[in-house]
C-alpha positions as CSV (number, residue, x, y, z in Angstrom):
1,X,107.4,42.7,160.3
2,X,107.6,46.7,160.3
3,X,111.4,46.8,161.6
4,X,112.5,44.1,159.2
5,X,111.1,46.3,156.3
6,X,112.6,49.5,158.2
7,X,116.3,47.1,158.9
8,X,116.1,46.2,154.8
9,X,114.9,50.2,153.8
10,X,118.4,51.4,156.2
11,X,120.6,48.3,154.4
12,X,119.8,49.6,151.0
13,X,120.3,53.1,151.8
14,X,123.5,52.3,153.5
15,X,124.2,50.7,150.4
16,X,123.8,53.0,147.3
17,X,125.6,55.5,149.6
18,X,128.3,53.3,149.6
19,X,128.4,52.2,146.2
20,X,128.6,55.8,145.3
21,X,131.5,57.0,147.2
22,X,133.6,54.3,146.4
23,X,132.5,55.4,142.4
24,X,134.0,58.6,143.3
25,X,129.9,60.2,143.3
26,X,129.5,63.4,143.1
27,X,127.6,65.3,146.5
28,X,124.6,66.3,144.0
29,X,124.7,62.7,143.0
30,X,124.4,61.4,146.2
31,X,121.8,64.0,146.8
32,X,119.0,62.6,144.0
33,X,119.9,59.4,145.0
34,X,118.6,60.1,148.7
35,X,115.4,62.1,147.2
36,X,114.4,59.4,145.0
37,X,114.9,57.2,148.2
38,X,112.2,59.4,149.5
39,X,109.5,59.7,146.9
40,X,106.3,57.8,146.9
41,X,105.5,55.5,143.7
42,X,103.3,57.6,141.1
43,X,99.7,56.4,141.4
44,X,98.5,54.2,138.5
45,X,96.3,55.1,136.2
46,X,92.9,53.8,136.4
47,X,89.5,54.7,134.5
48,X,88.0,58.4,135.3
49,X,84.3,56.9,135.5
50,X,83.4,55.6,138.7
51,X,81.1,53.4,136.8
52,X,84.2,51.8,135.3
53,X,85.8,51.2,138.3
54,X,87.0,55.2,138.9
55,X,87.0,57.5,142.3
56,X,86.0,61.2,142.5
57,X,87.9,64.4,141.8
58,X,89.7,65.8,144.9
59,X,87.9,69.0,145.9
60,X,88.6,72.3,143.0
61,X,90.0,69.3,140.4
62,X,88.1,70.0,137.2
63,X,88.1,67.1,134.4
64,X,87.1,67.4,130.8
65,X,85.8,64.9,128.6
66,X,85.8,64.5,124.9
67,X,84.3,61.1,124.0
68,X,83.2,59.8,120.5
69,X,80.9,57.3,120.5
70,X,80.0,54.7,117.2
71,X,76.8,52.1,117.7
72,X,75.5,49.9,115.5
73,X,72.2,47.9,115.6
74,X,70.7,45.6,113.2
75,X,67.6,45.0,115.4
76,X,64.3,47.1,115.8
77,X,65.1,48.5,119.1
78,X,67.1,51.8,120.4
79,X,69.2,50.8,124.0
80,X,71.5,54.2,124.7
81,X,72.4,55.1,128.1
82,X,69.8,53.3,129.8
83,X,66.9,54.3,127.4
84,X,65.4,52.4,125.4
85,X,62.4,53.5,123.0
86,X,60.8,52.7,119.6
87,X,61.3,55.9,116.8
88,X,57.7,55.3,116.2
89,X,54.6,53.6,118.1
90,X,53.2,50.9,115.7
91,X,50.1,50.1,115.4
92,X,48.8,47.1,113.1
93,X,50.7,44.3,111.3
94,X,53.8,45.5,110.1
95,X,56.5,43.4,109.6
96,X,60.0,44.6,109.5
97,X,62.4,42.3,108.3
98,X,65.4,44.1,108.6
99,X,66.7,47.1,110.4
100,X,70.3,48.5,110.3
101,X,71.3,51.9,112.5
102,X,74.5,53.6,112.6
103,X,74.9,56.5,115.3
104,X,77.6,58.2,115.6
105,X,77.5,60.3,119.1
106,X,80.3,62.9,120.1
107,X,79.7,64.5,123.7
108,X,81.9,67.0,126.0
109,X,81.5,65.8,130.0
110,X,82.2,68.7,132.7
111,X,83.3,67.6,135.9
112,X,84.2,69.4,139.2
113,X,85.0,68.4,142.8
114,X,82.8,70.2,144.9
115,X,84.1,68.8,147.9
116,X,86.9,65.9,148.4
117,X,83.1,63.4,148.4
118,X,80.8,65.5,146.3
119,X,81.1,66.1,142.2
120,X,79.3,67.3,139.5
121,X,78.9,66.0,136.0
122,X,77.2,67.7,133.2
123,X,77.5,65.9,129.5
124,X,76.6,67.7,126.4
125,X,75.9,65.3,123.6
126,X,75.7,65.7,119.8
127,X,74.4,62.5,117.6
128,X,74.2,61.9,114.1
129,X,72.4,58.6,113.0
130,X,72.0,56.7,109.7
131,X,69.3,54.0,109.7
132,X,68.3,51.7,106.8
133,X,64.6,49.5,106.6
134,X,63.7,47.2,104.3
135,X,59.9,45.6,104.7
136,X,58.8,43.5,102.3
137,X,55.1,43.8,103.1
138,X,54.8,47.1,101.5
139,X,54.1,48.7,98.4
140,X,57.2,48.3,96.2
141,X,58.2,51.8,95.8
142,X,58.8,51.9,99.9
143,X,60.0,48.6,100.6
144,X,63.5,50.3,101.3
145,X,63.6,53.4,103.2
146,X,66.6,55.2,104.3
147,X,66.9,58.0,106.8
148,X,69.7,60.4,108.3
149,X,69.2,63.0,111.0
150,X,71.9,64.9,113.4
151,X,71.7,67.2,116.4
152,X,72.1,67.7,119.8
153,X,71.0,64.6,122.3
154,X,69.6,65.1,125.3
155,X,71.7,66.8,128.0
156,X,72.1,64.8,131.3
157,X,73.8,66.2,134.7
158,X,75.4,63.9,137.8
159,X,75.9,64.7,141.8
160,X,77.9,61.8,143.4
161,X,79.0,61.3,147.0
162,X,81.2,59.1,148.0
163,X,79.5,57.8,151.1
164,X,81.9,54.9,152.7
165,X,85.1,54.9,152.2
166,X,87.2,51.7,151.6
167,X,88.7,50.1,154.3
168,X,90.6,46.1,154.6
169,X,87.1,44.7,155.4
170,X,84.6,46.8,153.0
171,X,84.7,48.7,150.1
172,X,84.6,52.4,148.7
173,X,81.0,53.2,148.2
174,X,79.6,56.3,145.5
175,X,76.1,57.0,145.6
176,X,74.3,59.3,142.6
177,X,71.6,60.9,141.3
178,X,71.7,61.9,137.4
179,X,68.7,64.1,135.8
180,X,68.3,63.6,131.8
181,X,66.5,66.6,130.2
182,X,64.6,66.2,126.9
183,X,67.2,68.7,124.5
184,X,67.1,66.4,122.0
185,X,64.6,66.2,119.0
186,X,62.5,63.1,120.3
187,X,59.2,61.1,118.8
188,X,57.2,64.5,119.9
189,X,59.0,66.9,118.1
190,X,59.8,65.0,114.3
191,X,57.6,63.8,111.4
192,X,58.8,60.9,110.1
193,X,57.2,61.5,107.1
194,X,60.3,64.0,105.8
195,X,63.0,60.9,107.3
196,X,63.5,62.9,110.6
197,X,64.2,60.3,113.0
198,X,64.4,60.9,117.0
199,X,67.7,62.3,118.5
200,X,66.4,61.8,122.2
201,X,63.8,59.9,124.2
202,X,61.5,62.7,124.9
203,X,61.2,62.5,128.9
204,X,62.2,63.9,131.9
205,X,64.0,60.9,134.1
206,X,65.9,60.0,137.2
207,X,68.4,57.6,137.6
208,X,70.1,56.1,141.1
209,X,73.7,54.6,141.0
210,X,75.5,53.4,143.8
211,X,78.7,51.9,142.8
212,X,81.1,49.9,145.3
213,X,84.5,49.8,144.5
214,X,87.3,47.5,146.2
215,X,90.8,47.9,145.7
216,X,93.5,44.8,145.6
217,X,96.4,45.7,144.1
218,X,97.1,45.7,141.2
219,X,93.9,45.1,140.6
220,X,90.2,47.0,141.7
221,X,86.9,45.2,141.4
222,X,83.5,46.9,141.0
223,X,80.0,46.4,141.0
224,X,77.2,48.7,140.2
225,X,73.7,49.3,140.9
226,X,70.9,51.3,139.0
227,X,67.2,52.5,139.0
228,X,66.2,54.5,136.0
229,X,62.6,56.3,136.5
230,X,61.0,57.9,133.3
231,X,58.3,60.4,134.0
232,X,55.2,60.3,131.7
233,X,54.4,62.9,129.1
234,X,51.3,63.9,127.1
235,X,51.7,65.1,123.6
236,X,51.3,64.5,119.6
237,X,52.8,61.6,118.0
238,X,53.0,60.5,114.7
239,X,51.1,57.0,115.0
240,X,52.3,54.6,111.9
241,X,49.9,52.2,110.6
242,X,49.8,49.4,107.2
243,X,46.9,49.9,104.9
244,X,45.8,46.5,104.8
245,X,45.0,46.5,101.0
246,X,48.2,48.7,99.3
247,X,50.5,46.9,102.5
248,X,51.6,51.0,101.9
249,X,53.1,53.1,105.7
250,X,50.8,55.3,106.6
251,X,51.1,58.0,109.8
252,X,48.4,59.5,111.8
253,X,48.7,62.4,114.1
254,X,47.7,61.4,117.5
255,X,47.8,63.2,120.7
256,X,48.3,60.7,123.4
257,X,49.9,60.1,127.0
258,X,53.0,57.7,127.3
259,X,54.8,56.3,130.3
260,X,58.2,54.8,129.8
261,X,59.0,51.7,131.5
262,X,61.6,52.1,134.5
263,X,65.2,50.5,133.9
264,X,66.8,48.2,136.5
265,X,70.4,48.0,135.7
266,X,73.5,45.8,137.5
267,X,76.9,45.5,136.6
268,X,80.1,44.2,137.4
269,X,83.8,44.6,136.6
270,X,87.8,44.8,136.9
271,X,89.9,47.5,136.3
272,X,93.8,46.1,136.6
273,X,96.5,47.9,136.0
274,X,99.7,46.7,134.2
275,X,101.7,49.3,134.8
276,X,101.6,52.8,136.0
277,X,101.3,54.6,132.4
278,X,98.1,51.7,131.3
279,X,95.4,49.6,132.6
280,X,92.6,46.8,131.2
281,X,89.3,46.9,132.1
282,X,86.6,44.5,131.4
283,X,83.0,44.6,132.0
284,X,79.5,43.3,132.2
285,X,76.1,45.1,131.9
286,X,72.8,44.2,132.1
287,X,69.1,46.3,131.9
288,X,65.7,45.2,132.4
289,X,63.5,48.3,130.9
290,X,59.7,47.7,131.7
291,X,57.0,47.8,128.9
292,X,56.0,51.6,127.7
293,X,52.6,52.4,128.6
294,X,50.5,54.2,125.9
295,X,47.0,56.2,127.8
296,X,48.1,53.6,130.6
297,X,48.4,50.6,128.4
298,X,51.2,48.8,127.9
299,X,52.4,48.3,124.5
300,X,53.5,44.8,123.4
301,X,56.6,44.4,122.2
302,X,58.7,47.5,124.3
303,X,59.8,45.2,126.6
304,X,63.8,45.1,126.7
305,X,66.2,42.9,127.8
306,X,69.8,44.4,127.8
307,X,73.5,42.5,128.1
308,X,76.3,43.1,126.8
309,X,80.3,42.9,127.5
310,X,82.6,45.7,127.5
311,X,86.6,45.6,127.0
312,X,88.8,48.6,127.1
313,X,92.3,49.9,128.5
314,X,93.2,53.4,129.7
315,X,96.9,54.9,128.7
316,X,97.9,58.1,131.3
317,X,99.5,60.2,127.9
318,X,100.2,62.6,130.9
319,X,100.3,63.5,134.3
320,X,97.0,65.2,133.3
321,X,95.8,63.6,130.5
322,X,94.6,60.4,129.5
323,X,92.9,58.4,127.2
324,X,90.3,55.5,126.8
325,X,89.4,53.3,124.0
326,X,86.5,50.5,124.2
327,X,84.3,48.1,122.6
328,X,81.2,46.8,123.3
329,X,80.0,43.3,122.3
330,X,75.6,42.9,122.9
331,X,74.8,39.1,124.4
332,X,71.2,39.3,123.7
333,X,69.0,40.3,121.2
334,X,67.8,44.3,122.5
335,X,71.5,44.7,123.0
336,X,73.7,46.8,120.2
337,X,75.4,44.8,117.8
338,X,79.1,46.7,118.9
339,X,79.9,50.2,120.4
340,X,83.1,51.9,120.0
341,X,84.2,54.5,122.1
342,X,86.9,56.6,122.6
343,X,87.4,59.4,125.3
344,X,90.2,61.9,126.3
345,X,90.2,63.2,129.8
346,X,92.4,66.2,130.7
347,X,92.6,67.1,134.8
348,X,93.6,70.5,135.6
């Protein structure tokens, strides 16, 4: 098989060398003809996440991210990144009828190869959100309330390793750990009372990936893995309650200790590229986040159940530069209605 491909490789050498001359060619003609000969295919352009079907940076690449990000909800629950809380604990009968948030999230992502199998990720986000509720149990003055709030998110870094690497019979394998910090404004830190709503969870966590990745051209398939861990924290909340005669919102100061619910997360995908300037990629996601625990007892209702679909393509504007655009479609009822995103990479 090799010497027929090296026999046809010769032939059509042989050939545009002889198509030339008798053309009359030029010898610096003849000369890019024989370089081009030489030249490897560019590499096709493929997402810059491994989570979306991406490798790591070659050791002393650095990658910057600009992403914008637009969610909206029409549910009572909160699912970003794996974290998923209510802006206040509820105590009481209150029914909420309807619920409608619009956050709008622009971030900046550092990366760095550390090694040719080791990078670093650090993301910086800034979020903005815009949320409407309407509960017809209350008083009539506060049936509708509406709320705006912006500022930075919480800050969240990334060390992954690519363990394996692909071969015919298995696939590439990235292992990582990402810390989330607690930068943004969270549930501890606003009074709902002025309309300050939470910009970020509140608690330290940990999250495990490993991602496998399998090439087959044109074509890579990818499945991920994840284990979200949120650490507890004691402090004062605002606790919101219904006065049972006016129906009226009332919030009470409380200082209590809370334990997230740990986040199981497995998703799949194909990343396949059309040409070598763009590429589709399609993906699903789903989360299992387990109930919050209030002074170690669970609260009803915190419970989430996570899928959702996610189509996008990736256009390589430049050798180093490229850009991403996606949407996001939520399959059950925890999920976001749709997500928009949008992100230039530039490599250097």
């Amino acid at each position: 098989m090799k010497k027929a491909i090296l026999s046809m490789a010769i032939f059509v050498f042989i050939t545009i060398n002889t198509i030339s001359f008798s053309q009359g060619a030029t010898e610096e003609e003849i000369t890019k003809v024989k370089e081009s000969l030489k030249r490897e295919p560019p590499q096709r352009v493929m997402p810059s996440d491994i989570r979306q079907g991406g490798l790591l940076l070659k050791k002393g690449q650095v990658e910057l991210d600009l992403t914008f990000t637009y969610a909206h909800f029409s549910e009572n629950q909160i699912f970003i990144e794996g974290f998923a809380l209510l802006p206040v604990l509820v105590i009481g009968e209150i029914t909420v009828e309807k619920i409608k948030r619009d956050i709008f999230i622009g971030s900046v992502t550092g990366k760095v190869g550390i090694t040719d199998r080791v990078q670093f990720e650090i993301t910086v986000p800034y979020r903005y959100q815009y949320e409407r509720y309407f509960r017809p149990n209350v008083s009539i003055a506060n049936q509708e309330e509406v709320n705006d709030y912006g500022g930075m998110g919480d800050v969240y870094g990334s060390l992954l390793y690519h363990a394996i690497q692909e071969t015919a019979s298995r696939p590439h394998v990235v292992v990582g750990l990402t810390y989330k910090s607690i930068s943004g404004e969270s549930i501890f830190d606003i009074n709902p009372q002025n309309g300050e709503v939470p910009l970020g969870t509140g608690f330290h966590s940990l999250k495990g990936i490993i991602s496998m990745i399998k090439t087959a051209d044109p074509a890579v398939v990818f499945l991920n893995l994840g284990y979200t861990y949120n650490f507890s924290r004691k402090g004062d909340v605002y606790i919101a309650s219904q006065d049972a005669v006016t129906k009226e919102i009332v919030y009470t100061k409380t200082r209590s200790k809370f334990r997230p619910g740990d986040t199981i997360e497995l998703g799949f995908g194909v990343a396949y590229a059309l040409s070598y300037k763009f590429a589709l990629n399609t993906q699903y996601q789903h989360s299992i986040t387990l109930k919050t625990a209030k002074d170690d007892d669970e609260i009803e209702g915190t419970f989430l159940n996570v899928g959702y679909t996610k189509l996008g393509g990736v256009w390589a504007w430049s050798e180093m530069t490229s850009i991403e655009l996606s949407t996001t479609f939520g399959v059950t009822a925890d999920a976001p209605d749709v997500v928009v995103e949008s992100r230039v990479s530039y490599r250097f």
